[in-house]
C-alpha positions in Angstrom: 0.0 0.0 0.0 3.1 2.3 1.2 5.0 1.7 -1.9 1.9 2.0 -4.9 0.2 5.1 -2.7 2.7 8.2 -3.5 1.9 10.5 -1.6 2.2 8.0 1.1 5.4 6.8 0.3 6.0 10.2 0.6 5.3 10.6 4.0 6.4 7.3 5.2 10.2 8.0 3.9 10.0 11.2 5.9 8.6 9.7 9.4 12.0 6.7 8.7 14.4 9.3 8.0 13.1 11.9 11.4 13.2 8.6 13.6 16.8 8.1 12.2 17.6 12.1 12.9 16.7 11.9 16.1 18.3 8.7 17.2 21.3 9.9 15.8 21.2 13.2 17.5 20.8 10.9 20.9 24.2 9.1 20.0 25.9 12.5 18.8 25.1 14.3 21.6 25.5 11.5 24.6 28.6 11.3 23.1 30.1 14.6 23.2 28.8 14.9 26.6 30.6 11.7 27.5 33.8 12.5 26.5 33.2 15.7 27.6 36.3 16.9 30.2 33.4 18.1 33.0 33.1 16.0 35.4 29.2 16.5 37.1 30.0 15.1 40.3 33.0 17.8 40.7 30.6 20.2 39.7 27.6 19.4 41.6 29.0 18.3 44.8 32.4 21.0 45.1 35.8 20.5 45.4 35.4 19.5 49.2 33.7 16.3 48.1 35.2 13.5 49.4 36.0 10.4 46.9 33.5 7.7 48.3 30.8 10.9 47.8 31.9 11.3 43.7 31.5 7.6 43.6 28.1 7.0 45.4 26.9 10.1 43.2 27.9 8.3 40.1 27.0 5.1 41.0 23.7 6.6 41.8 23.3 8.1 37.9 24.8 5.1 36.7 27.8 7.3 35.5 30.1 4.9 36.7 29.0 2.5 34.0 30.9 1.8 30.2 30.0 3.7 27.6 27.6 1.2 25.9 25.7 1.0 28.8 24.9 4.6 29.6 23.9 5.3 25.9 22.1 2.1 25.7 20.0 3.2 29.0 19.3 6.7 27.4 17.7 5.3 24.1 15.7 3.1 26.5 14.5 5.5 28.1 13.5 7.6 25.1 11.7 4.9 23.6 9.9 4.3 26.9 9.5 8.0 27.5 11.6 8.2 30.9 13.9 10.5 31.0 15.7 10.0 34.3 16.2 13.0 36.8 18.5 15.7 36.7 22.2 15.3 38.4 21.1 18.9 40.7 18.2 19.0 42.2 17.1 15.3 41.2 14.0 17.0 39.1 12.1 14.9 36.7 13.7 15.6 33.3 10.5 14.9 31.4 8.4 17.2 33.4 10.3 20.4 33.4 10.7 19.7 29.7 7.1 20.1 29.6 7.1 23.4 31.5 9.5 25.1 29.6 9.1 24.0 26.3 5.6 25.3 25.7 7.1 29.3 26.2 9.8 28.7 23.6 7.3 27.5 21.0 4.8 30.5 21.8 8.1 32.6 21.2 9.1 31.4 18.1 5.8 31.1 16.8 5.1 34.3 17.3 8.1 35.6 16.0 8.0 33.6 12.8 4.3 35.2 12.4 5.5 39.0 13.0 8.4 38.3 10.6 5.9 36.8 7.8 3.8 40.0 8.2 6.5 41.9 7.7 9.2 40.1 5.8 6.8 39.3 2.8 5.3 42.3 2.2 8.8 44.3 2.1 10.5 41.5 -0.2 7.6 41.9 -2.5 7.6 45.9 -2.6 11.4 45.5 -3.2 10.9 43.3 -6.3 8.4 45.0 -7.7 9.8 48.1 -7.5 13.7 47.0 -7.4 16.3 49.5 -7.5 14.4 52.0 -6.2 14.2 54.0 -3.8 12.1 52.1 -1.4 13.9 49.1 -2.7 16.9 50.5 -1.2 15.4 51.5 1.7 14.0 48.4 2.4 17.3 45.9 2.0 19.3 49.1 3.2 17.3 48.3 6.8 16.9 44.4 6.5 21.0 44.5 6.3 20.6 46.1 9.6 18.5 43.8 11.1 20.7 41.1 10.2 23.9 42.7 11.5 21.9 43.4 15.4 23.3 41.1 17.6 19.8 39.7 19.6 21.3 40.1 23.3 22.4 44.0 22.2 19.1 44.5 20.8 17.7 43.6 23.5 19.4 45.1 26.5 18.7 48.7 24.1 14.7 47.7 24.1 15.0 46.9 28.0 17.1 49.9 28.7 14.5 52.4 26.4 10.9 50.6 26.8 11.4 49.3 30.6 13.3 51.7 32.0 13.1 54.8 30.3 9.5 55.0 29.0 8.1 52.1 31.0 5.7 50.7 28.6 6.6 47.2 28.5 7.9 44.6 31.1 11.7 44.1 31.5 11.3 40.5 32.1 9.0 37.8 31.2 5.8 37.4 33.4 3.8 33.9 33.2 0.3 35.2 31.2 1.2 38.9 30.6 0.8 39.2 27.3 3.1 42.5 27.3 6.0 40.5 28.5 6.3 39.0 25.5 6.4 42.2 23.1 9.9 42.8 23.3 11.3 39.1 23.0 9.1 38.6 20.3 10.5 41.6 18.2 13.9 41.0 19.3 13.9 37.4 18.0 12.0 38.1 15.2 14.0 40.9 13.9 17.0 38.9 11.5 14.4 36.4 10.8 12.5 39.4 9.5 15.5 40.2 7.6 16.2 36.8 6.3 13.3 36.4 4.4 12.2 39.9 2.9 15.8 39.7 1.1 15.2 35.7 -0.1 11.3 36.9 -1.1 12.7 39.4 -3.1 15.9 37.5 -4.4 13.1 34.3 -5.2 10.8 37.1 -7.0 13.4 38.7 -9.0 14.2 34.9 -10.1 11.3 33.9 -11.2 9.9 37.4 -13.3 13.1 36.5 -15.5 11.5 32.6 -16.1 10.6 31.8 -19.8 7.2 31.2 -18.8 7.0 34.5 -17.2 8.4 36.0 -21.0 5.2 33.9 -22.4 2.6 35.3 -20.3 4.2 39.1 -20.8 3.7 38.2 -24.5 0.5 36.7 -24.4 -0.8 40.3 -23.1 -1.1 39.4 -20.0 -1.6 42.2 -17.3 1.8 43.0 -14.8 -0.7 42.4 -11.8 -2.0 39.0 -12.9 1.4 37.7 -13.9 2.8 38.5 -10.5 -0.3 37.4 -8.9 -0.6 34.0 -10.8 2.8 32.7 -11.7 5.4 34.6 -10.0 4.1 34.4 -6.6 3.0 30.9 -6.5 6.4 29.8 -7.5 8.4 31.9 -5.6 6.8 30.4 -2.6 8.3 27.1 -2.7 11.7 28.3 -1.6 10.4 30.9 0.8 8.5 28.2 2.3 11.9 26.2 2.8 14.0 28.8 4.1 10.9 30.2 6.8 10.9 26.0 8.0 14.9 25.9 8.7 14.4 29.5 10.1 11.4 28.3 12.8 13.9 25.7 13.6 16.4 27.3 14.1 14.8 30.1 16.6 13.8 26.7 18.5 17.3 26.0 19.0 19.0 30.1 19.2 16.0 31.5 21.6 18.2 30.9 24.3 20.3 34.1 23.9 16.9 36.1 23.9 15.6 34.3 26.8 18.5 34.6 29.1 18.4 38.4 28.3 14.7 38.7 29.4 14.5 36.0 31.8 12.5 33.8 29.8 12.4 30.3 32.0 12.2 28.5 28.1 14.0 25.1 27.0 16.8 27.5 25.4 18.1 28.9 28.8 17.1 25.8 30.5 19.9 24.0 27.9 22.4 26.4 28.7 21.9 26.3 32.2 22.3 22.6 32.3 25.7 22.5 30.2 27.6 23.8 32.5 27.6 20.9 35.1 27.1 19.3 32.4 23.7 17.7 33.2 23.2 15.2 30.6 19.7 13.5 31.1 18.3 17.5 30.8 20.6 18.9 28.2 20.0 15.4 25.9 16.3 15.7 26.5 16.0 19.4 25.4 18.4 18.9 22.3 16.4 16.0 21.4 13.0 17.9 21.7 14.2 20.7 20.2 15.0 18.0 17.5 12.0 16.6 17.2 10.6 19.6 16.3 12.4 20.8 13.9 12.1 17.3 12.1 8.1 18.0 12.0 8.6 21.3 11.0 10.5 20.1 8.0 8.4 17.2 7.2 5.0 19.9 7.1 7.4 22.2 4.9 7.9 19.3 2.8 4.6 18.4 2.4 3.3 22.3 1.3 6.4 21.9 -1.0 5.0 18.6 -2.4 1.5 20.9 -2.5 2.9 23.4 -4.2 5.2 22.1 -6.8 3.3 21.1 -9.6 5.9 18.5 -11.1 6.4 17.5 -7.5 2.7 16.4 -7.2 2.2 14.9 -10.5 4.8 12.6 -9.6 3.3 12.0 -6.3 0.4 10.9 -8.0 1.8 8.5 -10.5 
């Protein structure tokens, strides 16, 4: 059924190769924590620690086991959905994955929606009216907003809108909207960037296509060949770049959450590597994984959606 169904197939060869992403990031990153020259029970317990403390510690993590072992333990317990506790504090991994993880998706969800808003619109005026002077304007500023460093950005929105003016919130607050105004902007700022130069490099690409030549001899009018063949096909690699991007503010919120003291699987990651605390820092890496491998399966699928050879051969 998988293999004469192709837009199954499809699917299916995506689901095989995100369960083989993910158990791969497991091994990767178990093992550079392994080999890693921290030593947790040094870290947790202090220097005054005697040695038959560091060895009932690690015999109670089960850090005094081989190699083998310990990995083999942690894709059991992936599979089986238990994720040990942590090395400090003895928290359930599983459940303060769950409390944190939720406010780093609202973030980057939000920001990814500001940045469409805004990113699309400003790519598109740029094409249409490249080399001019809101053209300039426009790329002139999105060159700016990918040269910002986040945590700079957003000490100078702290330091203006908290402080000075006192609009907004300095730092996060559970269920105040207004909390989130400034991380949101300040994380979706170069993503903002990012896309309204690719919409506008993808739309200058395709109004120089042969079929676009066709349809500007066929009579056509300049508003419904943008509307009706450039736009639809410059989608397709705007699509794919906002998908890696989403990702990607999964895994880089962190800087913005430590500056506004955003208690989100980013800062919770960072916090954890310093011990390093490897049932909590494999657990967010591997969510964090997980969902950038559906993000990238759904931006598959609306590429499969929107690319008309794609889906005729889905269909055979």
């Amino acid at each position: 059924m998988i293999y004469h169904h192709g837009l199954i197939r499809f699917i299916f060869e995506r689901l095989v190769a995100t369960v083989f992403v993910i158990f791969s990031v497991i091994v990767i990153v178990f093992t550079l924590l392994y080999f890693s020259p921290q030593d947790p029970a040094q870290n947790i317990l202090g220097d005054q620690a005697t040695a038959a403390q560091r060895e009932n510690f690690e015999a109670l993590f089960g850090l005094d086991q081989p190699y083998l072992v310990q990995l083999t333990d942690r894709l059991h317990g992936f599979i089986t959905f238990d994720l040990g506790t942590t090395y400090q504090g003895n928290e359930d991994v599983l459940l303060n994955i769950e409390n944190r993880f939720p406010v780093t998706l609202t973030l980057a969800f939000l920001s990814l929606v500001l940045a469409i808003a805004i990113a699309v619109p400003i790519g598109i005026i740029s094409a249409v009216k490249v080399q001019s002077f809101w053209d300039y304007s426009f790329m002139f500023l999105a060159l700016i907003g990918l040269s910002i460093p986040s945590f700079w950005q957003g000490l100078i929105f702290i330091l203006t809108f908290a402080i000075e003016l006192d609009w907004l919130p300095s730092t996060y607050i559970p269920g105040q909207f207004a909390s989130l105004i400034m991380p949101v902007i300040v994380l979706g700022t170069g993503l903002s960037a990012t896309i309204a130069r690719m919409t506008r490099s993808e739309i200058l690409e395709v109004m120089h296509e042969d079929y676009i030549v066709t349809a500007k001899a066929k009579g056509l009018s300049n508003r419904r060949i943008f509307t009706k063949h450039a736009l639809p096909n410059a989608w397709i690699p705007i699509l794919t770049v906002i998908g890696l991007q989403f990702g990607a503010m999964l895994g880089g919120a962190s800087v913005t959450e430590k500056v506004f003291n955003i208690q989100g699987l980013g800062s919770y990651i960072v916090d954890k590597q310093f011990i390093p605390d490897i049932p909590a820092i494999l657990a967010g890496v591997v969510y964090i994984a997980v969902m950038i491998s559906v993000v990238n399966l759904l931006v598959d699928l609306l590429y499969a959606l929107l690319n008309p050879r794609l889906r005729a051969e889905l269909n055979d």
